[in-house]
C-alpha positions in Angstrom: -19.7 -4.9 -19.1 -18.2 -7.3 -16.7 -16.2 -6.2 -13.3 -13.1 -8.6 -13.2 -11.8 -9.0 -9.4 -8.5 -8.7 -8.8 -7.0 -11.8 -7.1 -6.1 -11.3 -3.6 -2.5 -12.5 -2.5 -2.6 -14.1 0.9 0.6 -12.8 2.6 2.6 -14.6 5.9 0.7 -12.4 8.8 3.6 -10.3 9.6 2.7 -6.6 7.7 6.2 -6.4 7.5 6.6 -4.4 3.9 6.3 -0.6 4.4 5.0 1.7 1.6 6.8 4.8 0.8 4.9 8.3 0.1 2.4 7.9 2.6 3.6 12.1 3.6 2.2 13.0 0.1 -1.2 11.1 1.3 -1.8 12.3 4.3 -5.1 13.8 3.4 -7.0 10.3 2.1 -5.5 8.2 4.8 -7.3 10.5 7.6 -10.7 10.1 5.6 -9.6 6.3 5.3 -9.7 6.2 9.2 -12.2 8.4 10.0 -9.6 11.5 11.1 -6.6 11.3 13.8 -7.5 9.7 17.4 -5.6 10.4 20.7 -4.4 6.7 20.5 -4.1 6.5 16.5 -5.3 3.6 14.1 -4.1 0.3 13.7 -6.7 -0.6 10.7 -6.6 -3.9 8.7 -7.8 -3.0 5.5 -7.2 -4.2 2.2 -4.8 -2.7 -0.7 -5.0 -2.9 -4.2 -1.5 -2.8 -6.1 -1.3 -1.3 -9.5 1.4 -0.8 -12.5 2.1 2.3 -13.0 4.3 2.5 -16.1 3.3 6.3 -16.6 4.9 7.0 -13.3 7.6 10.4 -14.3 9.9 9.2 -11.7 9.9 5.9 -12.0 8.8 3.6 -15.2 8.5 0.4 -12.7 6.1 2.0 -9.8 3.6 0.0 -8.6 1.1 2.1 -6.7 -1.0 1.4 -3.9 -4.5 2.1 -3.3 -6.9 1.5 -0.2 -10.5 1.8 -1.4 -9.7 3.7 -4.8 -7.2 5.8 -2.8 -3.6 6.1 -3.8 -1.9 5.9 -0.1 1.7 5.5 -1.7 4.2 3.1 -3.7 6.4 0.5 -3.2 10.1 1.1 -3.1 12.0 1.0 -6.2 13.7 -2.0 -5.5 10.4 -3.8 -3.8 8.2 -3.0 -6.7 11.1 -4.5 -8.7 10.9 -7.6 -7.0 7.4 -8.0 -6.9 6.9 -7.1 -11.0 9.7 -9.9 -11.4 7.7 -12.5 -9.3 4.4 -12.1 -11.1 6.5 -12.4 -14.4 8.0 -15.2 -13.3 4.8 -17.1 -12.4 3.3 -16.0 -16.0 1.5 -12.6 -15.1 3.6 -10.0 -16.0 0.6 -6.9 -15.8 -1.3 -8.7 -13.2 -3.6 -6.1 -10.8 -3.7 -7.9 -7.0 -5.1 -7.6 -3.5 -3.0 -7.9 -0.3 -3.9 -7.5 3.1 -3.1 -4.0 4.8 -2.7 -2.2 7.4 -2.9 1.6 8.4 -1.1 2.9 11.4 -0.1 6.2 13.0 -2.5 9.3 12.8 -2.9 10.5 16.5 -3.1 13.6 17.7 -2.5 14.3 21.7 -2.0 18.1 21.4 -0.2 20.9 19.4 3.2 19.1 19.3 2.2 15.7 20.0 1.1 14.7 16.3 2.0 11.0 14.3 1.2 10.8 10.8 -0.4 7.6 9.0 1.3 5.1 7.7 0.8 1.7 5.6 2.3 -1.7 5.7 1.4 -4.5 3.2 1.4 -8.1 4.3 2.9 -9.1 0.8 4.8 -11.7 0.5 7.9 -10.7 -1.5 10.9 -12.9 -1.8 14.2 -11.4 -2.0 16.7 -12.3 -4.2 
């Protein structure tokens, strides 16, 4: 059996395209970094994105993963736009890479508590 590698999409530096869901997550994104820190994370990582046309909310979801973790989805109309773009350029199904980041998880007392979060540097043109 051979392993295909999932191409990796280089995106414009900015990690300006947030994932959605990340509450529901919670649990693998604190393995992911190791736990919560008094300062937080700010972890470059790397995030595989996935069709999910299973999803029972949404027949268009494309789920995210961070070292065979799902950490959350794109927004509807973001996972639109990025299933339009690989269709466009003649890989409709296509499984990618992108650059990622993980931010958020500190913990400074009782009250004083940030959950994680994730932001793709993807590049996804608007229409």
């Amino acid at each position: 059996m051979i392993d295909t590698i999932a191409p990796h999409i280089q995106g414009p530096g900015d990690y300006e395209l947030e994932v959605v869901g990340e509450a529901n997550y919670q649990e693998g994104l604190s393995r992911l970094c190791g736990g919560r820190t008094k300062n937080g994370h700010f972890k470059e990582v790397t995030a595989t994105l996935t069709h999910e046309d299973d999803n029972p909310y949404d027949s268009k979801a494309i789920r995210v993963e961070i070292e065979n973790v799902t950490v959350g989805y794109l927004n509807r109309e973001d996972a639109r736009i990025y299933r339009h773009q690989l269709k466009k350029r003649g890989y409709p199904r296509l499984t990618v890479t992108c650059d990622a980041m993980i931010r958020g998880g500190w913990k400074r007392g009782f009250f004083d508590k940030g959950d994680f979060g994730v932001v793709l540097d993807l590049p996804i043109e608007r229409i």
